[in-house]
C-alpha positions in Angstrom: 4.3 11.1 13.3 3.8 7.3 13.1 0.1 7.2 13.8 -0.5 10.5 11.5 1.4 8.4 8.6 -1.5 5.2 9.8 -4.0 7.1 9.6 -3.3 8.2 6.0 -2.6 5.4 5.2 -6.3 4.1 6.2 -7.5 7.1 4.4 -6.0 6.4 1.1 -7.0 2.5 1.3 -10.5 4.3 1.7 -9.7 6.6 -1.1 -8.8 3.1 -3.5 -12.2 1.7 -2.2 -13.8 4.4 -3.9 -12.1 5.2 -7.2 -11.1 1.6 -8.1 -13.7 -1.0 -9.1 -13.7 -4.4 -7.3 -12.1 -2.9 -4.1 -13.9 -3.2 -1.1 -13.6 -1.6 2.4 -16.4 -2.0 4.9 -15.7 1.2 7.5 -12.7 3.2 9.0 -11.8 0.7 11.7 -11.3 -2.2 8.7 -9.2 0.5 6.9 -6.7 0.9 10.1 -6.1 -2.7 11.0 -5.8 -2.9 6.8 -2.9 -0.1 7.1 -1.2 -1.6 10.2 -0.9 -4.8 8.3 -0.3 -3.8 5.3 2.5 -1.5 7.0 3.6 -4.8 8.8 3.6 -6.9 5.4 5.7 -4.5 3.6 8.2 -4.2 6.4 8.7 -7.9 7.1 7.7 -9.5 3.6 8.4 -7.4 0.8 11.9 -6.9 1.2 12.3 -10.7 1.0 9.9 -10.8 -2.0 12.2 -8.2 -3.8 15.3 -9.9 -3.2 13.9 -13.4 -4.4 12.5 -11.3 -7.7 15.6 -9.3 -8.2 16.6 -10.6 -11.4 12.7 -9.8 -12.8 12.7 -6.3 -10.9 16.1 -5.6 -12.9 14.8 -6.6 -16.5 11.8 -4.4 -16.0 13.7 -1.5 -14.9 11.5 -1.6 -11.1 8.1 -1.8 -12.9 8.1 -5.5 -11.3 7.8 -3.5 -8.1 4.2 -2.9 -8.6 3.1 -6.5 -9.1 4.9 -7.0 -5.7 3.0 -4.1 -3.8 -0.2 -5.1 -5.6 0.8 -9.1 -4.2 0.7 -7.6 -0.6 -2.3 -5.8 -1.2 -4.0 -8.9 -1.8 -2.7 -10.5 1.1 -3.8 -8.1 3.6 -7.5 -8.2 1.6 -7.1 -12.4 2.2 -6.5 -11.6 5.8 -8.9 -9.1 7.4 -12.1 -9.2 7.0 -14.6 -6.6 6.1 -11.2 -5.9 3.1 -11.9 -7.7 -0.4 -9.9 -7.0 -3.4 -12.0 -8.4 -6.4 -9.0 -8.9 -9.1 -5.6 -8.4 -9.7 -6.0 -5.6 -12.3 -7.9 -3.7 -9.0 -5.3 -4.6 -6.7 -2.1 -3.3 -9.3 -3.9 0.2 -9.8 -4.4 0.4 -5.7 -1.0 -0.6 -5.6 -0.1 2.9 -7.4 -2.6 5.0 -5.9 -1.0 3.5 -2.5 2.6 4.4 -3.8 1.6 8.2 -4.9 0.1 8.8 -1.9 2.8 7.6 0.1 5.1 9.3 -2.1 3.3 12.5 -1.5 3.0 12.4 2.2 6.6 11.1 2.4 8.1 14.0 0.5 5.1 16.7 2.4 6.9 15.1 5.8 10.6 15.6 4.8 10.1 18.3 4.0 8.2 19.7 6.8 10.6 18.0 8.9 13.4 19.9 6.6 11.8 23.1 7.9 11.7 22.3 11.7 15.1 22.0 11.8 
């Protein structure tokens, strides 16, 4: 299940590099060592970027969430190569193409896995 969920997830960082301007992905392998990072970024440094922002995530009702998942977006683009992200107006709407799809394939996997059982 964990490598299906990667490989969406490199598949919708290639869907952003088509449909956003000023997003730039150079082939599938860039798109999975994207994902696994980006997977890794959000596990180990977003939780500690939404505690420190709290206070900011609370006055905007969890809109402040975006700008956060948009933040780590850019830092994978800094960090792999052959991954560019142009602006910070690309990166926010990647952001939320990232969270739909995630949301999609998250809800489509429970409740698939809500069947099985």
């Amino acid at each position: 299940m964990l490598i299906i969920r990667w490989i969406i997830n490199a598949l919708a960082l290639l869907l952003v590099a088509q449909v956003i301007p000023g997003t730039h992905i150079d082939s599938f392998y860039v798109a999975l060592i994207a994902a696994l990072l980006l997977g890794l970024a959000n596990a180990v440094i977003r939780p500690v970027l939404i505690l420190l922002t709290l206070p900011v995530t609370i006055l905007t009702l969890g809109a402040f969430t975006l700008v956060i998942n948009a933040l780590m977006l850019f830092l994978v683009a800094s960090i792999v190569k052959g991954f560019a992200i142009d602006t910070f107006a690309a990166a926010f709407w990647g952001a939320l193409i990232l969270w739909l799809i995630s949301w999609l394939t998250n809800s489509l996997f429970s409740s698939t896995r809500a069947i099985q059982e």
